[in-house]
Backbone of each chain as ProteinMPNN parsed JSONL, in Angstrom:
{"seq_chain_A": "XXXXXXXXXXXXXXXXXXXXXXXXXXXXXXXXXXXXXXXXXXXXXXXXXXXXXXXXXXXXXXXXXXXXX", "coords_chain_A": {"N_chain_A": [[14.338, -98.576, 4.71], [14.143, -99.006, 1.095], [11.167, -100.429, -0.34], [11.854, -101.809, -2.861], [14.766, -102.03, -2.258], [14.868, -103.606, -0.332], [13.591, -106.033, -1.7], [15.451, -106.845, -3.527], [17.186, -106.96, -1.5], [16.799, -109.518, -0.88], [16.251, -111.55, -2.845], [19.079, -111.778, -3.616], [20.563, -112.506, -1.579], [19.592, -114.981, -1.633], [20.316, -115.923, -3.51], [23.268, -115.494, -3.172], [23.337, -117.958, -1.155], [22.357, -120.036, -2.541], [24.944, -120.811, -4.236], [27.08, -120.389, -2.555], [26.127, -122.844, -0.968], [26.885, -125.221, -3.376], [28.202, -127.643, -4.612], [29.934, -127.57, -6.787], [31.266, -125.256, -7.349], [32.932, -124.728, -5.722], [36.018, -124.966, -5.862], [36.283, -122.579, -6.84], [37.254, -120.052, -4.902], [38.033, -117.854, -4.173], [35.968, -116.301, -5.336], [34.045, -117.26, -3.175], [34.869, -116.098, -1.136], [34.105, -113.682, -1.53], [31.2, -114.002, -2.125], [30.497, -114.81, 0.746], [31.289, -112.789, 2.204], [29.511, -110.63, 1.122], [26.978, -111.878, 1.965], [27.049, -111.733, 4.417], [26.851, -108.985, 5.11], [24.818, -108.269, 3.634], [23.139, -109.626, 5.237], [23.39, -108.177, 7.65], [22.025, -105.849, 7.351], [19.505, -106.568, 6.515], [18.999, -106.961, 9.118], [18.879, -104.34, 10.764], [20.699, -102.962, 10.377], [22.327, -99.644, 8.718], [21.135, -98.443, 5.313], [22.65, -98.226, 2.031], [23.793, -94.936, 1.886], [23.127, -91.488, 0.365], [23.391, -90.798, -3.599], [21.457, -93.252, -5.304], [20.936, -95.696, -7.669], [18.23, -97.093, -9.072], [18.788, -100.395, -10.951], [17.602, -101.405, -14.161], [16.763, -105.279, -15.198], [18.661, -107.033, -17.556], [17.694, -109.303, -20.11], [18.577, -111.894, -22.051], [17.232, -113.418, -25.22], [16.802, -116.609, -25.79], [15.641, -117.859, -27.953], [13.521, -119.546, -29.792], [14.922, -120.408, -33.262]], "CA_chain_A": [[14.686, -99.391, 3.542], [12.901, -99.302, 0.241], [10.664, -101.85, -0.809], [12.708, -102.499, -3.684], [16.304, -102.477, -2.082], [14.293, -105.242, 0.6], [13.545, -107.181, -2.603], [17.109, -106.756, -3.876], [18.507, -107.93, -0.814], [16.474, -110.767, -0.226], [16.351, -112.104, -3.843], [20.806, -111.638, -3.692], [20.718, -113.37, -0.302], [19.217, -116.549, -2.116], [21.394, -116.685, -4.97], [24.313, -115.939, -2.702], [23.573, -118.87, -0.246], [22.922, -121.602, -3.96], [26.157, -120.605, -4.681], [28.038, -121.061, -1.539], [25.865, -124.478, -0.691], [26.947, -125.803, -4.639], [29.899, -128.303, -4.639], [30.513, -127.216, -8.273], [31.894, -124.142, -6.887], [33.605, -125.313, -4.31], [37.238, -124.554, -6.604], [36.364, -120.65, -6.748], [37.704, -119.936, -3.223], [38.512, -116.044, -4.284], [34.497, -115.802, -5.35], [33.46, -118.119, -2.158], [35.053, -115.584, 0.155], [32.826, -112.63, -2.179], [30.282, -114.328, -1.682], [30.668, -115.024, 2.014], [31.605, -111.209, 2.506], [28.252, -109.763, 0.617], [26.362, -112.368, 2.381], [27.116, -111.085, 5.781], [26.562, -107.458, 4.847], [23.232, -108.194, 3.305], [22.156, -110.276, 6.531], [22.946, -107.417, 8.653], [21.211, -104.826, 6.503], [18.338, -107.108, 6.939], [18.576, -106.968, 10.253], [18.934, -102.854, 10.898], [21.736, -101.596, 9.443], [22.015, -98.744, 7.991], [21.358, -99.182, 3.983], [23.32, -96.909, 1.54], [22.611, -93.506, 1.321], [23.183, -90.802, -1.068], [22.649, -91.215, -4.975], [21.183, -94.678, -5.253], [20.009, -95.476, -9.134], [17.963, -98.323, -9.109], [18.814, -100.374, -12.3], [16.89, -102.163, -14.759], [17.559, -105.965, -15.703], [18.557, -107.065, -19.295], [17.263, -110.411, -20.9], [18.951, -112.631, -22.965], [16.379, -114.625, -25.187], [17.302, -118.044, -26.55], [14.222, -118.192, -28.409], [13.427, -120.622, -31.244], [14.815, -119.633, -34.694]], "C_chain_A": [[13.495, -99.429, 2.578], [12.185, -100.454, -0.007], [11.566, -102.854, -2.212], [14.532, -102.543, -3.031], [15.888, -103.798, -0.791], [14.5, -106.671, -0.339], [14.614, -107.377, -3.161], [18.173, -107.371, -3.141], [18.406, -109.39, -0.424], [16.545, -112.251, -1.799], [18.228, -112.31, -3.958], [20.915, -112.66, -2.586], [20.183, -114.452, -0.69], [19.906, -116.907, -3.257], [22.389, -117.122, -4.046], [24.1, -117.051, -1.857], [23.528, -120.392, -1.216], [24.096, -121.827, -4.271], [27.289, -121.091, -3.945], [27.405, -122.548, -1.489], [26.611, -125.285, -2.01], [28.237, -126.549, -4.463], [30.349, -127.717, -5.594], [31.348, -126.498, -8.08], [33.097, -123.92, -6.301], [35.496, -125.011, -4.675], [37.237, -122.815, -6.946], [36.297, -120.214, -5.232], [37.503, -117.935, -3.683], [36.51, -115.58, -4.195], [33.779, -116.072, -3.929], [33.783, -117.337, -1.089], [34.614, -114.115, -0.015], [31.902, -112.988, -1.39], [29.898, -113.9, -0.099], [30.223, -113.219, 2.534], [30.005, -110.736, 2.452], [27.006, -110.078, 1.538], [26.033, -111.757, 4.006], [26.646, -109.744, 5.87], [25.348, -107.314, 4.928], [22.41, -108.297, 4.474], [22.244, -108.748, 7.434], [22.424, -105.755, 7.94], [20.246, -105.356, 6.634], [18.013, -106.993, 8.127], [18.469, -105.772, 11.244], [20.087, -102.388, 10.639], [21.791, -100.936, 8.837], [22.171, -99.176, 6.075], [21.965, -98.21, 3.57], [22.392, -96.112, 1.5], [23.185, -92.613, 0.597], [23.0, -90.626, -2.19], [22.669, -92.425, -5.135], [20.329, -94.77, -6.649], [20.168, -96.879, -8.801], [17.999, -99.243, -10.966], [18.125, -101.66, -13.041], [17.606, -103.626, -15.401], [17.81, -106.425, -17.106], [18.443, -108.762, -19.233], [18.134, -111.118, -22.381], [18.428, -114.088, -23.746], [16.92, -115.651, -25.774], [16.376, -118.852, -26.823], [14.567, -119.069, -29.665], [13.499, -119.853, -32.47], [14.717, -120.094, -35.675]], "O_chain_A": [[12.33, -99.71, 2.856], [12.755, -101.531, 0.166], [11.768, -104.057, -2.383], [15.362, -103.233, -3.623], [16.639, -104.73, -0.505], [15.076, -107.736, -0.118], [14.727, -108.589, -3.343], [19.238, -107.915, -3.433], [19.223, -110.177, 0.054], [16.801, -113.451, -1.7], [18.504, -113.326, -4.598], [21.443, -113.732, -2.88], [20.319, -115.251, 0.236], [20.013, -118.004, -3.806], [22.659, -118.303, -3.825], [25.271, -117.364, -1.645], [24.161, -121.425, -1.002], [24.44, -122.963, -4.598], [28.176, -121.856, -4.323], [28.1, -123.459, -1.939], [27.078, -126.322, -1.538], [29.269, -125.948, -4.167], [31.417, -127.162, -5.336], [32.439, -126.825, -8.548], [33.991, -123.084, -6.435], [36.224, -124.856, -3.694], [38.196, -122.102, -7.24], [35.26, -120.095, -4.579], [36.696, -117.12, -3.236], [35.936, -114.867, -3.372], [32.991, -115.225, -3.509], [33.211, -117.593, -0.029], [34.649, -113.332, 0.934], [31.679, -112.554, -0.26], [29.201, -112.937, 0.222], [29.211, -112.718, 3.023], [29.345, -110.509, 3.466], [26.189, -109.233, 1.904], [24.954, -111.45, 4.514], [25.98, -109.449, 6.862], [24.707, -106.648, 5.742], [21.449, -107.605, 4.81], [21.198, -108.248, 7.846], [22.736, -104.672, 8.434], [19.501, -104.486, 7.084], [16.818, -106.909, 8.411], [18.064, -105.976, 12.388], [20.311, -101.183, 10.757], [21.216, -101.301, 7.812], [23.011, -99.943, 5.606], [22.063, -97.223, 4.3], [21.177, -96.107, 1.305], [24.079, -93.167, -0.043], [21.961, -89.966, -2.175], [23.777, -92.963, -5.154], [19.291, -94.132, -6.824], [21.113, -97.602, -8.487], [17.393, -98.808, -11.945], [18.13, -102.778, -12.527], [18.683, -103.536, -15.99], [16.929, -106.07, -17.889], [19.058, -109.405, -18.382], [18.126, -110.667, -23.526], [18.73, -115.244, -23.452], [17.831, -115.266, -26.507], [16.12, -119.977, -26.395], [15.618, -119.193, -30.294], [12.702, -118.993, -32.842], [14.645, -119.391, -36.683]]}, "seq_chain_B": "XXXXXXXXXXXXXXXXXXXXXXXXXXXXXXXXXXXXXXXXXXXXXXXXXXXXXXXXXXXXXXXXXXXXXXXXXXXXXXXXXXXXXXXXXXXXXXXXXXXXXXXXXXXXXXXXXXXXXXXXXXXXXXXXXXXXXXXXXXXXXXXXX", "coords_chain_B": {"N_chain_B": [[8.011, -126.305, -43.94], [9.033, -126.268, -40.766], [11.724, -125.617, -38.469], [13.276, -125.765, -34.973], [15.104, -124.82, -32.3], [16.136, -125.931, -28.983], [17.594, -124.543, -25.854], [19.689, -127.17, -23.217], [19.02, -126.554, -19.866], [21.351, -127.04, -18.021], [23.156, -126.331, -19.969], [22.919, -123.165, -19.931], [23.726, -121.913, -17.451], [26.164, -123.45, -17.625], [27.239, -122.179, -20.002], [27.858, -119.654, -19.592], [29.261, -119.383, -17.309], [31.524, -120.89, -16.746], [32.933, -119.554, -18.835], [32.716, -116.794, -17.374], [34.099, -117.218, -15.069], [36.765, -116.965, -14.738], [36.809, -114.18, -15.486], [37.459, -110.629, -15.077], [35.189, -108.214, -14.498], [34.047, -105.118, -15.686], [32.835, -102.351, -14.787], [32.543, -98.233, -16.482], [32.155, -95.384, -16.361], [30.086, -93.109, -17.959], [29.83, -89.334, -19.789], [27.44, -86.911, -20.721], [28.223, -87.092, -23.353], [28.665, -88.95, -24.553], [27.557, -91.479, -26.901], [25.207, -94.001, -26.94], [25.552, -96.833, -29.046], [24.571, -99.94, -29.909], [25.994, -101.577, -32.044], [28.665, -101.243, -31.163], [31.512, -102.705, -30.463], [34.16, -103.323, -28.56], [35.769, -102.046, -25.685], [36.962, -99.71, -26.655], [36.028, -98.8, -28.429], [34.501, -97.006, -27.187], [33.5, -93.596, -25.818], [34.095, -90.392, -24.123], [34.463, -91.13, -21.153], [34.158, -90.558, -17.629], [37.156, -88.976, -16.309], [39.968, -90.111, -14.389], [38.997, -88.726, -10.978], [37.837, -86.956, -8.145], [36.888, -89.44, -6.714], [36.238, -90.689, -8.84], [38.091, -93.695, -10.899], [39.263, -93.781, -14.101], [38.637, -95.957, -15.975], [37.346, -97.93, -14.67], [35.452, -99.335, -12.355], [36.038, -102.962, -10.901], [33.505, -105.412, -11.047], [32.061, -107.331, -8.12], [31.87, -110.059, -6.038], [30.655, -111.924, -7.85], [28.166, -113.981, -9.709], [26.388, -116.377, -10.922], [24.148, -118.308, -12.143], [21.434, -121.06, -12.487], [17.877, -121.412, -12.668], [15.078, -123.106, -12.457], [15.307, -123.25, -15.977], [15.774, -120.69, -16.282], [18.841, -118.939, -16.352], [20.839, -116.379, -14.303], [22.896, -113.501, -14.099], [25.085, -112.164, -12.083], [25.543, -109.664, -8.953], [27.778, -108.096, -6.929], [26.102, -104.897, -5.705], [27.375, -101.653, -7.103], [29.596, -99.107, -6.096], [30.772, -96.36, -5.464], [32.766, -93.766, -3.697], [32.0, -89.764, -3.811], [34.499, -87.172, -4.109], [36.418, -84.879, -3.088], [35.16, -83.167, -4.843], [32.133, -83.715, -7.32], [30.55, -86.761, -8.842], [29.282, -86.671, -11.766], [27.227, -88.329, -13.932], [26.072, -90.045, -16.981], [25.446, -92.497, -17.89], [26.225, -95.96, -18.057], [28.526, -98.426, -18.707], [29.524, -101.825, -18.91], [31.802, -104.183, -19.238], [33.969, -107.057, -20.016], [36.976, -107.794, -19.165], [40.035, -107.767, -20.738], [40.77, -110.174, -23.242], [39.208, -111.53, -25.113], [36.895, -114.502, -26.381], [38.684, -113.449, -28.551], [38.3, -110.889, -28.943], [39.572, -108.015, -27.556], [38.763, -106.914, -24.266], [35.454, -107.001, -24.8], [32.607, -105.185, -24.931], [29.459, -105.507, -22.938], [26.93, -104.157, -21.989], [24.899, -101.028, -21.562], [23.779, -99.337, -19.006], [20.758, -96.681, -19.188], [21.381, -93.84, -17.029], [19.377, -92.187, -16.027], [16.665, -92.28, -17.439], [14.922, -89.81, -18.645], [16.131, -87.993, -20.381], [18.588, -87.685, -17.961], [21.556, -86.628, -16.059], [23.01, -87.937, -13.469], [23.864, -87.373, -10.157], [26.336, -87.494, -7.563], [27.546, -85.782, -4.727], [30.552, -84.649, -3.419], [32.045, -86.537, -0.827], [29.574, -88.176, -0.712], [27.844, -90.953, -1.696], [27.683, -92.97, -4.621], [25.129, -95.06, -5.638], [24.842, -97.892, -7.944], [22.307, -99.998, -7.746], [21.827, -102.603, -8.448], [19.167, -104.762, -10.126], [16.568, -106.485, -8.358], [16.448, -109.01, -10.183], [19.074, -109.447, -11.239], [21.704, -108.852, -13.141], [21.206, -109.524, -15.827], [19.366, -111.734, -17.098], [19.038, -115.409, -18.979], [16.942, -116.855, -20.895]], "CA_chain_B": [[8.294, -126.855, -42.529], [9.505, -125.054, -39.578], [12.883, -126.529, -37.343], [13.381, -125.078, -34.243], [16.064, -125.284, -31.208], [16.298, -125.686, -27.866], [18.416, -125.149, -25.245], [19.428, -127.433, -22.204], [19.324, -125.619, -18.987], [22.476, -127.611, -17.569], [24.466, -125.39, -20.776], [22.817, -121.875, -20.035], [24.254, -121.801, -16.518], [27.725, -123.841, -17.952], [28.358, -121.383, -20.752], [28.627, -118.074, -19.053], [30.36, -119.767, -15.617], [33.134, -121.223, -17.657], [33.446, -117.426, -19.506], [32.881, -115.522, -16.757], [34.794, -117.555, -13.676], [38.051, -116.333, -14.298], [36.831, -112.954, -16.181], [36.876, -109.591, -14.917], [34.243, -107.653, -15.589], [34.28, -103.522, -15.102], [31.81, -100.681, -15.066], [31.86, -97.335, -16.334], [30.728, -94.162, -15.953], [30.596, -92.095, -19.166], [29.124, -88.303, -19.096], [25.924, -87.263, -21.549], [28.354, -86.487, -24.648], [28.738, -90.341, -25.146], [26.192, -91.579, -27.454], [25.051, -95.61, -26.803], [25.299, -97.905, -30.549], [24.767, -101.72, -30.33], [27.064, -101.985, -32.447], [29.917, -100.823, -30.411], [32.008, -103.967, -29.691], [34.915, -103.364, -27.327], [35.917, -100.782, -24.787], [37.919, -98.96, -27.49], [34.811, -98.046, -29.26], [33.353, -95.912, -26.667], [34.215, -92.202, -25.395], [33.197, -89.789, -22.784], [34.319, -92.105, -20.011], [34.67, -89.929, -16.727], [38.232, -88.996, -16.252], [40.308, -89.89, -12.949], [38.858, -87.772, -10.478], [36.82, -86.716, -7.12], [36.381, -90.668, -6.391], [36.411, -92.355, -10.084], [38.955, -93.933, -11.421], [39.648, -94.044, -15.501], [38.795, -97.388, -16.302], [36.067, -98.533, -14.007], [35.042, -100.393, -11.125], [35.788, -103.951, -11.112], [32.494, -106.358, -10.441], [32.974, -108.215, -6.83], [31.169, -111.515, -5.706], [29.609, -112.705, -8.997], [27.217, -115.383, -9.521], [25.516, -116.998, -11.921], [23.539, -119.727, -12.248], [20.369, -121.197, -13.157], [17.278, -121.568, -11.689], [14.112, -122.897, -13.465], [15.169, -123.067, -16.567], [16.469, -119.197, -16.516], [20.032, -118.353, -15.857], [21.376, -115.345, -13.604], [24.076, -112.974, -14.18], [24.988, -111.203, -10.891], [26.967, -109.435, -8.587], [27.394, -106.57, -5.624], [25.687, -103.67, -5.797], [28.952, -100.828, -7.175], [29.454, -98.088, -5.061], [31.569, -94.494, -5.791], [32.278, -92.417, -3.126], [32.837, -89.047, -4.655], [35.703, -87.091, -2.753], [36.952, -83.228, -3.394], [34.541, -82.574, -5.972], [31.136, -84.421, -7.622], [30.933, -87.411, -9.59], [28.548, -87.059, -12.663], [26.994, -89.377, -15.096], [24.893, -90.178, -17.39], [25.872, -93.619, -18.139], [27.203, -96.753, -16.976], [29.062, -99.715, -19.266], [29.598, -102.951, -18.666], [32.445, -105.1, -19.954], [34.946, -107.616, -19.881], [38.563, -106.622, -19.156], [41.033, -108.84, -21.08], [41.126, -111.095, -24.384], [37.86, -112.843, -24.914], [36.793, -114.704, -28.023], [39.509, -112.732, -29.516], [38.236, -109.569, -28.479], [40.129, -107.254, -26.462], [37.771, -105.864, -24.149], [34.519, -106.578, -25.235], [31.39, -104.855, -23.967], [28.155, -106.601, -22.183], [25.569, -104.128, -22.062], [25.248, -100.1, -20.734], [22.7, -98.627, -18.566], [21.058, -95.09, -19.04], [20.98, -93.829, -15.292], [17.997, -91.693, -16.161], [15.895, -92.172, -18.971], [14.558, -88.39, -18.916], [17.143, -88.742, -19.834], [19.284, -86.565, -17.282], [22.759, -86.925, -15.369], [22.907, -88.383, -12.117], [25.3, -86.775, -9.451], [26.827, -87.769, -6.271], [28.413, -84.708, -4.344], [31.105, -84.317, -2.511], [31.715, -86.784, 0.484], [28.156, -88.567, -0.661], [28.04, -92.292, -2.405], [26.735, -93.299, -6.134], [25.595, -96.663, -5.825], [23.889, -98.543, -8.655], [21.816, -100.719, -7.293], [21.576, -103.769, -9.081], [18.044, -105.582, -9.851], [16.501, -107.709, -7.53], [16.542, -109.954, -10.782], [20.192, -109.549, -11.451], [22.152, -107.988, -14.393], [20.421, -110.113, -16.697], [19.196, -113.527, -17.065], [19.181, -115.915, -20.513], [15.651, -117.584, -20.761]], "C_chain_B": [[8.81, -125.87, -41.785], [10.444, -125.627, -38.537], [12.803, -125.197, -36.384], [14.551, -125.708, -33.235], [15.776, -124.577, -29.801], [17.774, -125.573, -26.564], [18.388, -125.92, -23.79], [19.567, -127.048, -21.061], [20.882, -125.629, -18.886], [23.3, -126.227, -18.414], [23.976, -123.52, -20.644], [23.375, -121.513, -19.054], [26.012, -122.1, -16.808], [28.662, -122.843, -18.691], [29.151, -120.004, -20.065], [29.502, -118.45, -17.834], [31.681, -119.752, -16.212], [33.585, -120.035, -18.133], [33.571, -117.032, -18.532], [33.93, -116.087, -15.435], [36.174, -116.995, -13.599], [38.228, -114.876, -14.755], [37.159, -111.988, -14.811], [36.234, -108.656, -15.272], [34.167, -105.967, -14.562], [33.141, -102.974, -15.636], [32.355, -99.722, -15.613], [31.539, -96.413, -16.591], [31.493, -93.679, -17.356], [29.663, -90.542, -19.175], [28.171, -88.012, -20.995], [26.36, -86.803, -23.096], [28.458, -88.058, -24.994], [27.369, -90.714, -25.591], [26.35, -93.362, -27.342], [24.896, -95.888, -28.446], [25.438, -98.866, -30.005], [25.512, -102.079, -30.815], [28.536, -101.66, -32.147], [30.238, -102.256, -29.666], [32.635, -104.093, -28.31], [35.075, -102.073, -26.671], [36.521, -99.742, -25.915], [36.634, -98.402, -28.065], [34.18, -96.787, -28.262], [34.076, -94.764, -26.185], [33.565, -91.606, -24.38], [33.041, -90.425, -21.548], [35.117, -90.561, -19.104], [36.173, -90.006, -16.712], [38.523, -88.908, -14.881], [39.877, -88.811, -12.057], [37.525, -87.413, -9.243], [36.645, -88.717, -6.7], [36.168, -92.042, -7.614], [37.471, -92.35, -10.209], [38.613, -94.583, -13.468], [39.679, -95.667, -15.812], [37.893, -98.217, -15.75], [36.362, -99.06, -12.855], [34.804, -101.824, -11.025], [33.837, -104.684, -10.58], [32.707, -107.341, -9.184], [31.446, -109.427, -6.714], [30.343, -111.999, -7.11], [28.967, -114.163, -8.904], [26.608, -115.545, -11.243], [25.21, -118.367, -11.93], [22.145, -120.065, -12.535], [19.221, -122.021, -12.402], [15.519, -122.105, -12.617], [14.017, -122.573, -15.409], [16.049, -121.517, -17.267], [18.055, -119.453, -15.737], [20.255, -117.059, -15.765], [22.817, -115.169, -13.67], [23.988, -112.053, -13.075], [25.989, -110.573, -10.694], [26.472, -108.296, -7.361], [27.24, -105.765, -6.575], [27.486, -102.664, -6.157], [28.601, -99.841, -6.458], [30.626, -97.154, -5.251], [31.502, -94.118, -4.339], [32.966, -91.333, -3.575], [33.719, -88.427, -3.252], [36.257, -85.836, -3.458], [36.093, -82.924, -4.442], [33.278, -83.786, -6.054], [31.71, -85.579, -8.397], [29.574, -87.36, -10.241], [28.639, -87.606, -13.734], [25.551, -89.451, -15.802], [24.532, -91.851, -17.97], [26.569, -94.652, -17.543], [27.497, -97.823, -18.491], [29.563, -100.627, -18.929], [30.706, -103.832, -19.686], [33.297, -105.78, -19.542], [35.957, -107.618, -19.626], [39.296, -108.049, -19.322], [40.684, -108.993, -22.734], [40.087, -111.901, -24.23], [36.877, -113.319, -26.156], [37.512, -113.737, -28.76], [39.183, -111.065, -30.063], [38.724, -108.519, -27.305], [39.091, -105.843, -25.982], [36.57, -105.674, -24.171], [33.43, -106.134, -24.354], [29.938, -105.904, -24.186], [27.352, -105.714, -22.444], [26.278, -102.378, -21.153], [23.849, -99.977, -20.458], [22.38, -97.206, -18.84], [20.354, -94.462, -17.572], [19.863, -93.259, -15.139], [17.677, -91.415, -16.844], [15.059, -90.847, -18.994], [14.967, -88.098, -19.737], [18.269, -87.255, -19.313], [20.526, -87.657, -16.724], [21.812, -87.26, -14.212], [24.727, -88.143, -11.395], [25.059, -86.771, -8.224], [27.622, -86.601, -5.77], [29.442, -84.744, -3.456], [30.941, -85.303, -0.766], [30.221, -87.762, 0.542], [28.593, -89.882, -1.832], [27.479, -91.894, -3.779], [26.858, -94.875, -5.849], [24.173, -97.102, -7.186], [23.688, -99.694, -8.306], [21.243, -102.027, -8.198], [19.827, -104.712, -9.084], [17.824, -106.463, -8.966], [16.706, -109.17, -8.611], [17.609, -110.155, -11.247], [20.404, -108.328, -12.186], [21.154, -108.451, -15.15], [20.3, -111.494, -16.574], [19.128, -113.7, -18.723], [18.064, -117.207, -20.111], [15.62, -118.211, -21.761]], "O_chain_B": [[9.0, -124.72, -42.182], [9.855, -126.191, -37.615], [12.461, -124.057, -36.699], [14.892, -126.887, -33.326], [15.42, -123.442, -29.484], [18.701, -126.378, -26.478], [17.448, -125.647, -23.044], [20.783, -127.15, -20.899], [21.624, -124.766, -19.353], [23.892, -125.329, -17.814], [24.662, -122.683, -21.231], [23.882, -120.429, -19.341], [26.922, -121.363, -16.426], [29.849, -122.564, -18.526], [30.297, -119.557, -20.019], [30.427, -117.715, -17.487], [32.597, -118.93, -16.194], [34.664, -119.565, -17.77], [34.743, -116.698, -18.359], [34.542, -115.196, -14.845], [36.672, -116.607, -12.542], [39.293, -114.275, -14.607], [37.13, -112.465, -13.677], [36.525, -108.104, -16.333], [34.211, -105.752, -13.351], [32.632, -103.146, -16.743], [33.509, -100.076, -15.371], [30.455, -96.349, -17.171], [32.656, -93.739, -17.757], [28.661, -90.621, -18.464], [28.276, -88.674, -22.028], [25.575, -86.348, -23.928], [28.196, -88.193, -26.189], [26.318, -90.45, -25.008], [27.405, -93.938, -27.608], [24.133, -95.161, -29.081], [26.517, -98.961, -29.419], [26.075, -103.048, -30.305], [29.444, -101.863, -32.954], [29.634, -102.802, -28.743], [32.162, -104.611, -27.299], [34.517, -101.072, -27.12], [36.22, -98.609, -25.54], [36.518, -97.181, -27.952], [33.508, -95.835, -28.659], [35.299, -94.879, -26.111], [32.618, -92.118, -23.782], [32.001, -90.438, -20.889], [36.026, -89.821, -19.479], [36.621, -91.088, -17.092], [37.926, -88.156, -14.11], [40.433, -87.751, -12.346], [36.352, -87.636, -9.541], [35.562, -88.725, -6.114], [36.042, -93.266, -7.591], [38.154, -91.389, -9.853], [37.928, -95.529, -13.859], [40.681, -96.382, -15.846], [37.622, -99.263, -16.338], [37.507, -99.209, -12.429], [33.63, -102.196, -11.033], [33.201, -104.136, -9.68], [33.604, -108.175, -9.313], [30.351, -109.411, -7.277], [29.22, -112.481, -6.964], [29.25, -115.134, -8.202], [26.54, -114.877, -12.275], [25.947, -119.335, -11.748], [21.551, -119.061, -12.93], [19.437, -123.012, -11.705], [14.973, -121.285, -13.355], [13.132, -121.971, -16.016], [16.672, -121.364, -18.317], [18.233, -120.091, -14.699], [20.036, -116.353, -16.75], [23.71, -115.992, -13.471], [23.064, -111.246, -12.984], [27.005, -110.513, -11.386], [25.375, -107.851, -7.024], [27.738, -105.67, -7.697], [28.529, -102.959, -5.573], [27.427, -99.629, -6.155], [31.663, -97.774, -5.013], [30.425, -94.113, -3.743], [34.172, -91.414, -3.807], [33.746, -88.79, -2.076], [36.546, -86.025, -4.639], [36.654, -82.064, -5.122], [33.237, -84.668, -5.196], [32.908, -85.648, -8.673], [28.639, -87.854, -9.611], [29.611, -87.596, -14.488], [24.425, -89.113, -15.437], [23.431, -92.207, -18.388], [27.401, -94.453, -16.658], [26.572, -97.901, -19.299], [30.566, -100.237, -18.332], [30.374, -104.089, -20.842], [33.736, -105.339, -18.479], [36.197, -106.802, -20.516], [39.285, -109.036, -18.586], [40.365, -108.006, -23.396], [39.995, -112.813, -23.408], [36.191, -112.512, -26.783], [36.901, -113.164, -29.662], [39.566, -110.373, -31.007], [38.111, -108.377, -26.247], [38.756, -104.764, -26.47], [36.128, -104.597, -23.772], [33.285, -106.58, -23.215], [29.549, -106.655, -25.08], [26.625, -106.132, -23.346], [27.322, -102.245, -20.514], [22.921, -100.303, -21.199], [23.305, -96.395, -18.814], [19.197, -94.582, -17.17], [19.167, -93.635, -14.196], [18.03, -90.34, -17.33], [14.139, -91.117, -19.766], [14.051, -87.664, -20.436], [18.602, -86.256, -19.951], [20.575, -88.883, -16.825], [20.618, -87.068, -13.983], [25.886, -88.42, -11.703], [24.062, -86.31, -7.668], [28.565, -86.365, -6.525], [28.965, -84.949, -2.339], [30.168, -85.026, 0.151], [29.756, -88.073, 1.638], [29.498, -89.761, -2.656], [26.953, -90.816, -4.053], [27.818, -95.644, -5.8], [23.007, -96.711, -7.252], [24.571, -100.545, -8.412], [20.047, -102.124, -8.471], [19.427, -105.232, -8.042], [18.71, -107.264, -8.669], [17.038, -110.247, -8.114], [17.575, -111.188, -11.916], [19.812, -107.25, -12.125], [20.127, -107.773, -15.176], [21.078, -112.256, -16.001], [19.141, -112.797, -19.559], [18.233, -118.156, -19.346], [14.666, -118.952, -21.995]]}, "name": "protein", "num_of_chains": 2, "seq": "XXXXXXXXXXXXXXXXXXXXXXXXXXXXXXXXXXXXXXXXXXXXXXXXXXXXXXXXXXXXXXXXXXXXXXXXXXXXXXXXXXXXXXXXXXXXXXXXXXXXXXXXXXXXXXXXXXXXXXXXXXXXXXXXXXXXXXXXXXXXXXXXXXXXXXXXXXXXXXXXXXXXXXXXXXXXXXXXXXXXXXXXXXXXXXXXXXXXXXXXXXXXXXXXXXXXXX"}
């Protein structure tokens, strides 16, 4: 596992678990059982599973500023 | 004088949830005769989208588990990693797009944002029987700071 698909899964694995803990949420059942799903995947990719393989493009994130105008 | 604005976190996390919770949002692939403009609004504007075939499908790859939310001030736009597998033939690209699928602010369609898969800028190709996955930032799609 690369160093960046480590940091990819471990930074995803902390959103996805704010998300599930969030009451707010708690009415998106269809996302909550996403979630759930990805969550499990990730963990056992963390834990030796094989990660993808073949063409893997790592991709850059985009910024949306909401700077003072 | 000089006014300025802020915003409050609470609404950078609220606006896009509320938009995006019941959206669907699609990928994709277009090959290296499509040229990227900013000013290209909705899906209709763009060309050179891969045609059905070897493992794509005409129209994209929905987005699965999304997230967003806000953390410090910043809000996160997420989601799974997408994943192709090609199948009787390759799947090349040179591009990926990002958009909405539906009626949204009275745009049918509109686009979010494209990636270029390799700023060389070259194709990127999956062969036969072999994945394409774009691997999503550890920092998301994008955040709104």
């Amino acid at each position: 596992m690369t160093p960046e698909r480590r940091e990819r899964l471990l930074q995803r694995r902390a959103r996805l678990e704010q998300h599930i803990a969030d009451p707010h949420n708690t009415p998106l059942a269809e996302r909550r059982a996403e979630w759930t799903a990805e969550l499990k995947s990730i963990e056992a990719e963390l834990a030796g599973a094989p990660s993808p393989s073949g063409t893997i493009v790592e991709l850059p994130a985009g910024n949306l500023s909401a700077k003072a105008n | 004088m000089t006014a300025s604005v802020s915003f409050y976190n609470n609404w950078k996390a609220a606006i896009n949830d509320a938009a995006l919770r019941a959206a669907t949002v699609k990928v994709t692939l277009h090959n290296s005769t499509y040229t990227f403009a900013a000013t290209q609004s909705v899906y209709a504007d763009l060309s050179n989208e891969l045609a059905t075939a070897n493992g794509y499908t005409n129209g994209g790859l929905a987005l699965s588990s999304i997230t967003w939310g806000q953390t410090s001030g910043t809000a996160t736009f997420d989601a799974a990693d997408l994943v192709w597998t090609a199948s009787g033939g390759s799947i090349t690209a040179r591009r990926a797009v990002m958009r909405v699928v539906g009626t949204f602010n009275s745009q049918v369609d509109p686009l979010i944002l494209s990636w270029l898969l390799d700023t060389t800028p070259a194709d990127v190709t999956a062969t036969s029987g072999n994945t394409l996955t774009l691997q999503l930032n550890a920092s998301g799609i994008y955040t709104l700071a």
